[in-house]
C-alpha positions, 0 to 999 in steps of 0.5 A, a space after each residue: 500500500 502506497 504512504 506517500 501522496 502521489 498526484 495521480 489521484 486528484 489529477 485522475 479523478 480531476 479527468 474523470 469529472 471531465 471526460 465524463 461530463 465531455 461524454 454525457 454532453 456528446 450523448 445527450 446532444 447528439 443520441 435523441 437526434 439519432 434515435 428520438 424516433 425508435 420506439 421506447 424499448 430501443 431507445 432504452 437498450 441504447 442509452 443502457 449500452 451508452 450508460 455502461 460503455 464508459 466503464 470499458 477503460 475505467 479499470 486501466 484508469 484506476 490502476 493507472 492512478 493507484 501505480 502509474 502503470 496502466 497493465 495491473 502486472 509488469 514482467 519481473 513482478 513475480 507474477 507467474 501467471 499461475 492462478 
């Protein structure tokens, strides 16, 4: 576990805040425009595919910001893959 302060932490979730609220306002500009006229079903399948599909590099993102490194195990870290 880390001691230290390390500025990845409020620089990540700094960015977070951003690229979330930059995706929300792209989805909400630009989604009713493309499928306003679908019927209701369709429309909810789409917007709970855009409302999950930031979560897809959330995981890197967070290892990123916890130890600088964006693949939770390097060579050499005694990892043997086993498991």
């Amino acid at each position: 576990m880390r001691e230290t302060p390390t500025w990845r932490i409020p620089f990540g979730i700094l960015a977070l805040l951003i690229a979330l609220g930059a995706y929300g306002l792209v989805i909400a500009r630009y989604a009713p425009g493309l499928i306003g006229t679908w019927p209701g079903l369709a429309q909810s399948a789409v917007y709970l595919v855009l409302g999950l599909i930031w979560l897809l590099p959330l995981r890197r993102f967070l290892i990123w910001m916890e130890t600088g490194r964006w693949n939770p195990h390097r060579k050499g870290d005694g990892d043997t893959g086993a498991g």
